[in-house]
C-alpha positions as a Markdown table, in Angstrom:
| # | Residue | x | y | z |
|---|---|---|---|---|
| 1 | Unk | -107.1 | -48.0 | -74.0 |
| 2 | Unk | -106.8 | -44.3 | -75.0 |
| 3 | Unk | -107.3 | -45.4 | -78.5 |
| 4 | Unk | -111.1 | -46.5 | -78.0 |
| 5 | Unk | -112.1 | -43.7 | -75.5 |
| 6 | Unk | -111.3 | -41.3 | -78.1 |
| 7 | Unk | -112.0 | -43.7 | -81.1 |
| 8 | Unk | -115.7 | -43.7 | -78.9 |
| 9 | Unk | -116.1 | -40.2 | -78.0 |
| 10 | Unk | -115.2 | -39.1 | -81.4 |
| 11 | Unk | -118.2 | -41.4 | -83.1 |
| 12 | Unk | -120.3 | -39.8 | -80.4 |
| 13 | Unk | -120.1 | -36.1 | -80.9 |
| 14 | Unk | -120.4 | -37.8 | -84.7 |
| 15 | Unk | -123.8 | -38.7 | -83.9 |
| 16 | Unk | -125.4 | -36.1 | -81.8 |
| 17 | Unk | -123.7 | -33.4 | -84.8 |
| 18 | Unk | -125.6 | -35.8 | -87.4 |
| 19 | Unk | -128.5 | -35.6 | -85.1 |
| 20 | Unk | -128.5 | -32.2 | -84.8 |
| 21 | Unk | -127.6 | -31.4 | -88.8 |
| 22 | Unk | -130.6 | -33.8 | -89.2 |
| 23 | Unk | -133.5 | -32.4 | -87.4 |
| 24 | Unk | -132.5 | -28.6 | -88.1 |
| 25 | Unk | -132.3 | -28.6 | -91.8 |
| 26 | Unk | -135.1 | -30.1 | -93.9 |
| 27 | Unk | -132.8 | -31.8 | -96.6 |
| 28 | Unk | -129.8 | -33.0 | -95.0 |
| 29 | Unk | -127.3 | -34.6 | -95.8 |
| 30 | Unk | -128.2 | -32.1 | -99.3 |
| 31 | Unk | -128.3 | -35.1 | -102.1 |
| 32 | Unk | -126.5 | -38.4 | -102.8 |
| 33 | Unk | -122.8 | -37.1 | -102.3 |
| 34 | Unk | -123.6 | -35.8 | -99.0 |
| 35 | Unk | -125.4 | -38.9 | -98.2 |
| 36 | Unk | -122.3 | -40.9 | -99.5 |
| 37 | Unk | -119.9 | -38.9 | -97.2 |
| 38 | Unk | -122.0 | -38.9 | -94.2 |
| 39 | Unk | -122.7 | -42.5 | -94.1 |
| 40 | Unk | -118.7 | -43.7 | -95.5 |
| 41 | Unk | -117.4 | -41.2 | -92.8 |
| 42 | Unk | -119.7 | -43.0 | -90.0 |
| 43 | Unk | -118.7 | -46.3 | -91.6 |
| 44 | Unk | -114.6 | -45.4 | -90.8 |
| 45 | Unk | -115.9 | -44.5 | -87.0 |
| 46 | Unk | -117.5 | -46.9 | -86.1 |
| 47 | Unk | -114.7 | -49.4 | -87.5 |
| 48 | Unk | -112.0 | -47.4 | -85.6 |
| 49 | Unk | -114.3 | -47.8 | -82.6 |
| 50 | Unk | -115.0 | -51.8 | -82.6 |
| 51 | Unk | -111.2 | -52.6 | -84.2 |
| 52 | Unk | -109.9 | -50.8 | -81.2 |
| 53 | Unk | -112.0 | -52.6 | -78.7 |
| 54 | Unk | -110.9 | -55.6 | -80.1 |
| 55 | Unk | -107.4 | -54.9 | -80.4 |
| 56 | Unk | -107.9 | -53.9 | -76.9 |
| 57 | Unk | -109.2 | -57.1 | -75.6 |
| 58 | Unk | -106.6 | -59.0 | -77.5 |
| 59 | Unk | -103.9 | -56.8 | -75.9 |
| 60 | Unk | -105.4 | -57.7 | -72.1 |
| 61 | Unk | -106.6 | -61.2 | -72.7 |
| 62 | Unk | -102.5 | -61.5 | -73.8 |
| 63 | Unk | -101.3 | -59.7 | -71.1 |
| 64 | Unk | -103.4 | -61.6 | -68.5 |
| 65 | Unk | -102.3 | -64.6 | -69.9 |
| 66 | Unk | -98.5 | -64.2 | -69.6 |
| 67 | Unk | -98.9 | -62.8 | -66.0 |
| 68 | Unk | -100.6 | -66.2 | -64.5 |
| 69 | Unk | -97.7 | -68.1 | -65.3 |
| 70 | Unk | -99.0 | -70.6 | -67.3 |
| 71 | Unk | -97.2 | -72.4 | -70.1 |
| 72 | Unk | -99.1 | -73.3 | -73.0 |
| 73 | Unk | -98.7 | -76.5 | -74.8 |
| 74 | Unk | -97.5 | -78.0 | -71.9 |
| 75 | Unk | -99.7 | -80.9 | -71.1 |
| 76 | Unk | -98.9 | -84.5 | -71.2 |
């Protein structure tokens, strides 16, 4: 759970920086290679954010499931 709060918080900052790079200086990101870096580098966030969310929910949904109990495969 750590994973995605910091996975999260770090594409946040991300953003309002981008933001804030964005409205202060008139040709931001500065040409193609910027523009290249900026978006590959929000890319890799927001991929770290959603893969740990999912491997979150796998990790609970597996966890909740072994807890009840109940056998799978079992039926008959």
């Amino acid at each position: 759970m750590t994973l995605y709060y910091i996975a999260g918080g770090v594409l946040a900052v991300w953003a309002v920086v981008v933001a804030f790079l964005g409205i202060k200086f008139d040709r931001f990101p500065g040409g193609k290679g910027g523009e290249r870096a900026l978006v590959t580098i929000s890319i890799l966030l927001v991929v770290a954010t959603v893969g740990s969310a999912i491997i979150l929910a796998a990790a609970e949904e597996q966890a909740a499931g072994e807890g009840t109990g109940e056998v799978e495969g079992g039926g008959g």
